[in-house]
C-alpha positions in Angstrom: 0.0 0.0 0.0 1.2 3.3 -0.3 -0.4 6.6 -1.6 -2.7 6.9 -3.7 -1.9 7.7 -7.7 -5.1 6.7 -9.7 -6.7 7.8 -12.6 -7.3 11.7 -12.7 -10.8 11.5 -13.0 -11.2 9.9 -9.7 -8.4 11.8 -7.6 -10.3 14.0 -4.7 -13.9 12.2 -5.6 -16.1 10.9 -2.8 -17.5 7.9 -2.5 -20.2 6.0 -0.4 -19.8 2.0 -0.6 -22.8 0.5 1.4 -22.0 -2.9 3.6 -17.9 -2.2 3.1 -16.5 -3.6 6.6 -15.5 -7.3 4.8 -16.0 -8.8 1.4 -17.0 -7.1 -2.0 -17.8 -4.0 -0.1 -14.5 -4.0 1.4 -12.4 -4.7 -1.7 -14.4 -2.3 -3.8 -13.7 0.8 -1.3 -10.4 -0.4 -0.9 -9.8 -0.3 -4.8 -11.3 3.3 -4.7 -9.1 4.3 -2.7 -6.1 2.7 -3.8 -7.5 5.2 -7.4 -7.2 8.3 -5.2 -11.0 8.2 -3.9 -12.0 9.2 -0.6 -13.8 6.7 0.7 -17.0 6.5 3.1 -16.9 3.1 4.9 -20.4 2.2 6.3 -22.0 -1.3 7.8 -23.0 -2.1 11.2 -20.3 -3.7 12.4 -18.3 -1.9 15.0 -16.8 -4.5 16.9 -15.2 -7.7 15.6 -17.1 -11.4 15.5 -15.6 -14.7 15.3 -17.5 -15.7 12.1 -17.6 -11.7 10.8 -14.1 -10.1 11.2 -13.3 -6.6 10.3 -15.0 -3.4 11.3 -15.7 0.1 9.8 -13.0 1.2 11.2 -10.2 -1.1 10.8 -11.4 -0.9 7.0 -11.2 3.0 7.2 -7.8 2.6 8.3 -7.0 0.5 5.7 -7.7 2.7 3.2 -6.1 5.9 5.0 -3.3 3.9 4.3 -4.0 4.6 0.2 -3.2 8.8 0.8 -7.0 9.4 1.2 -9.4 10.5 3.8 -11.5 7.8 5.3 -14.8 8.1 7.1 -16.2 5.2 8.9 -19.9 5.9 9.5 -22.3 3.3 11.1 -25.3 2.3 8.8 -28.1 -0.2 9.0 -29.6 0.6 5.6 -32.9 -0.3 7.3 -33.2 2.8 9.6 -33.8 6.1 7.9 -32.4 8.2 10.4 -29.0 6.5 9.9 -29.4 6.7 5.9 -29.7 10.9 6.8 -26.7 10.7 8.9 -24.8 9.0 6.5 -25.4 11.8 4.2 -25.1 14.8 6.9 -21.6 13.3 7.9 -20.2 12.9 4.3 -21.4 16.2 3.1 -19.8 17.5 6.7 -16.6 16.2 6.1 -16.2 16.5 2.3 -18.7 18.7 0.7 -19.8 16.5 -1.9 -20.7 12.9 -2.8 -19.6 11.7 -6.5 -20.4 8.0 -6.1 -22.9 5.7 -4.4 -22.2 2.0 -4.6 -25.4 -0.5 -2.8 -23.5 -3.2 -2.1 -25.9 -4.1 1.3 -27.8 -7.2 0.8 -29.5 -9.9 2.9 -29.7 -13.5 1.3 -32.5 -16.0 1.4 -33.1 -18.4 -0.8 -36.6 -20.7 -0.1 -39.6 -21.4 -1.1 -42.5 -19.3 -0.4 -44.1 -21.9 1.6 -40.3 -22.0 3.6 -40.5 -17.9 3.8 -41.8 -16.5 7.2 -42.6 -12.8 6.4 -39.8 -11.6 8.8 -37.3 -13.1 6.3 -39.6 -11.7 3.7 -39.6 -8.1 5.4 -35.9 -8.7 6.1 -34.5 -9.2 2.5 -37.2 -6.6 1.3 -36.2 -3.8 3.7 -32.3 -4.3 3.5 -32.0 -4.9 -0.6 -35.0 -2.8 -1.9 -35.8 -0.5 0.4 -32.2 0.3 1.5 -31.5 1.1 -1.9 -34.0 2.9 -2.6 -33.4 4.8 0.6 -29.7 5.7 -0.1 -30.2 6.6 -3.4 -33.0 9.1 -2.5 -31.2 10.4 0.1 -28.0 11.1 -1.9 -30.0 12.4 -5.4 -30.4 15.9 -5.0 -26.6 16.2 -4.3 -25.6 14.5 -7.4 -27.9 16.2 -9.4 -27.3 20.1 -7.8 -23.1 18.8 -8.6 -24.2 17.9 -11.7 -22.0 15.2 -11.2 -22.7 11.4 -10.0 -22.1 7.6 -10.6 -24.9 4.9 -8.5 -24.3 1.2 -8.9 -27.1 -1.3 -7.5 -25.1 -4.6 -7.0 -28.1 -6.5 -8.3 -28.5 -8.8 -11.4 -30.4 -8.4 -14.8 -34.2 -9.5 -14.4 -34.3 -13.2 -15.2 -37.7 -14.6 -14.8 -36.6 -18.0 -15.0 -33.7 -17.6 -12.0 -37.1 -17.3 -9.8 -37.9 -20.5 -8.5 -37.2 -21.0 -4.8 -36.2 -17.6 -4.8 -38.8 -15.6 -4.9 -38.6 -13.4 -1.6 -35.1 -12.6 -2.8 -35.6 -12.2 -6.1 -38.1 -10.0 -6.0 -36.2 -7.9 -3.8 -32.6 -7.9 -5.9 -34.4 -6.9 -9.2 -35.9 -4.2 -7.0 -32.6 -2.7 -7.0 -32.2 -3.3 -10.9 -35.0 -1.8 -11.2 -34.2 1.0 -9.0 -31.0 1.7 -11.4 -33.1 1.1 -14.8 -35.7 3.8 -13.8 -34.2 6.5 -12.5 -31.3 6.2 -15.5 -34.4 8.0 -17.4 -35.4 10.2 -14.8 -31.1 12.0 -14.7 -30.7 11.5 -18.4 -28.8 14.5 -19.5 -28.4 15.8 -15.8 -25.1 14.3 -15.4 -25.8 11.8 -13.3 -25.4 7.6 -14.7 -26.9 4.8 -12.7 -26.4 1.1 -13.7 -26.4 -2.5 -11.9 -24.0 -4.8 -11.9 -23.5 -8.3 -11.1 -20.8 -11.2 -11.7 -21.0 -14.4 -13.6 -19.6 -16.4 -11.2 -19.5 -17.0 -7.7 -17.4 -14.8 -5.7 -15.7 -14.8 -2.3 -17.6 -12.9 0.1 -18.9 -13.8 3.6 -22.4 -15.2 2.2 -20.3 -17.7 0.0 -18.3 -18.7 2.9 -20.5 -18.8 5.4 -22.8 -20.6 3.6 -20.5 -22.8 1.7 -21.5 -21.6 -2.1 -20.0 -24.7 -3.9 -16.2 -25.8 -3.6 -13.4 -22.6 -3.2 -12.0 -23.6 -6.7 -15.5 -22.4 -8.0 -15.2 -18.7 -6.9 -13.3 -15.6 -8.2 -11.9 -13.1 -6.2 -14.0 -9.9 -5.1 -11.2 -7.7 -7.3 -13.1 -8.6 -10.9 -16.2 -7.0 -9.3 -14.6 -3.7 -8.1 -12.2 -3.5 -11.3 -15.9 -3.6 -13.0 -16.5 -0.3 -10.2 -14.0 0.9 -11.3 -13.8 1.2 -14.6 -17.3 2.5 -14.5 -16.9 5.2 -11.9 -14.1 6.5 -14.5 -17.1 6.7 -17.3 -18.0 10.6 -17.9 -21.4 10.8 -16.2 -22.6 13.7 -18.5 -21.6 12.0 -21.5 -21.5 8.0 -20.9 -23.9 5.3 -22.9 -23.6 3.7 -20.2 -25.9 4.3 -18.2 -29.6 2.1 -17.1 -27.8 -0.8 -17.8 -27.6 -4.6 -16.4 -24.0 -5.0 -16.6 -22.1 -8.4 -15.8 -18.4 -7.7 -14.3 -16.9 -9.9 -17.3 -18.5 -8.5 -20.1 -18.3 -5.2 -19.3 -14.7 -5.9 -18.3 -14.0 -7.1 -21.7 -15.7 -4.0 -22.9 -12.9 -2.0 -21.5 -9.8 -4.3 -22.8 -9.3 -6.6 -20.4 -8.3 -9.8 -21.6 -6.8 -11.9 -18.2 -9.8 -13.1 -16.0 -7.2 -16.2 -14.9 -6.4 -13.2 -12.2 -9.5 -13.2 -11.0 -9.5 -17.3 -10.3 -9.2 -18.2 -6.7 -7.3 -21.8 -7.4 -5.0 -20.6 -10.6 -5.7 -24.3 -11.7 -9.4 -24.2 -12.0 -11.9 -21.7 -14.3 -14.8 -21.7 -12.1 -18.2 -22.2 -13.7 -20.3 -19.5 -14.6 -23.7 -18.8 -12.9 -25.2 -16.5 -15.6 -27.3 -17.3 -17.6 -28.5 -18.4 -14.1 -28.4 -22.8 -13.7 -30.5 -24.7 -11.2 -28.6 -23.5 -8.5 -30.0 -26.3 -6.4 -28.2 -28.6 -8.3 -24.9 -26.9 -8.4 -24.3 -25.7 -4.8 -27.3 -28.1 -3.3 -25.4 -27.4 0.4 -26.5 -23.7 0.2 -30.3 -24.8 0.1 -29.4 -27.3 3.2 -27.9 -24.8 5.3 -30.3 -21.8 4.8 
């Protein structure tokens, strides 16, 4: 680690990553900063856990480390009062926000019949609503700058991924649809919003914890905040790209990248790609014994 260098586009922005004390949140605000971003680390975890380590603030410090300014903010994307703080803080302590990233999410994947409504409410209220409640509360900034990139981290409506899924699914293309509305609403205000999503598994704390097919089978978190990346450098006022459902490797490829073997957890071993989505149950059956 050392200071941060970057692209010039990004040097001195701002940028709110939702759910960034561990895993893709983490690596993506990490990878901001390590681009000259100053980064706003939220999630609910203040104190360690033996099954949840890292904080907002031993993230914060690791991307001070980067040359930036880091500001760890609790968050429960559920309360609105803590959404509004969110924003008061950042626009306290840097005057602007250029980038929103919803990483939060909550994961359950049943049947209806196995769906009490507090999961329901839960996965509704973290994924949609959270979104939602960020993204409003962040909006008018962006749009008086003139100036601002949103990324859902949701996938592209596919009606046949729905089965045994439905709570969650409804809630996740929520968020797509979120990003595929209001991308008409800013046209030509200088503000781009777009989902993203990856093709395969990836390392993160849901696909550990709830042991999401063999290690071998999952790419590392980087591939998904490269895709942030890259994106975040877009011109908001003049980019194409914007109301789309991206996927991190075809976007990547997009931009000229050409070496996803990077990306592989096991070097060996091209993990298996999940979109178009498979039956799932078949693939990673252990995920729908342990939920």
């Amino acid at each position: 680690m050392g200071m941060a260098s970057g692209d010039a586009s990004l040097r001195g922005r701002v940028a709110i990553v939702t759910g960034s004390s561990r895993g893709i949140g983490r690596q993506i605000a990490l990878d901001l900063a390590a681009r000259g971003v100053n980064v706003v680390i939220t999630g609910k975890s203040e104190t360690e856990q033996p099954n949840l380590p890292g904080t907002i603030y031993s993230v914060a410090k690791e991307a001070e480390a980067f040359g930036v300014q880091a500001l760890p903010i609790k968050l429960n994307v559920r309360s609105d009062a803590d959404v509004l703080n969110m924003v008061e803080q950042t626009m306290r302590a840097f005057g602007r926000i250029d980038i929103l990233v919803c990483n939060s999410g909550a994961l359950w994947w049943k049947d209806v019949v196995q769906t009490p409504m507090s999961k329901y409410d839960l996965v509704h209220e973290v994924n949609v609503r959270g979104t939602f409640a960020c993204v409003h509360a962040v909006l008018p900034i962006m749009l008086k700058q003139g100036y601002g990139h949103i990324i859902t981290m949701s996938p592209p409506i596919e009606l046949d991924w729905m089965k045994g899924k439905v709570a969650y699914l409804i809630s996740k293309y929520g968020m797509t649809m979120v990003a595929l509305g209001l991308a008409k609403e800013v046209a030509g205000k200088g503000v781009a919003i777009n989902s993203l999503w990856p093709v395969t598994l990836v390392e993160s704390y849901a696909t550990m914890n709830f042991n999401m097919s063999e290690r071998s089978q999952w790419r590392k978190a980087s591939i998904l905040s490269d895709a942030v990346c890259e994106l975040v450098q877009e011109d908001p006022a003049t980019t194409q790209v914007n109301g789309q459902m991206l996927l991190d490797e075809p976007y990547l490829r997009s931009k000229g990248f050409t070496d996803f073997v990077k990306y592989r957890l096991d070097p060996a071993v091209e993990p298996q790609k999940m979109w178009p989505p498979p039956d799932l149950a078949k693939i990673v059956p252990q995920l729908y014994s342990k939920l």
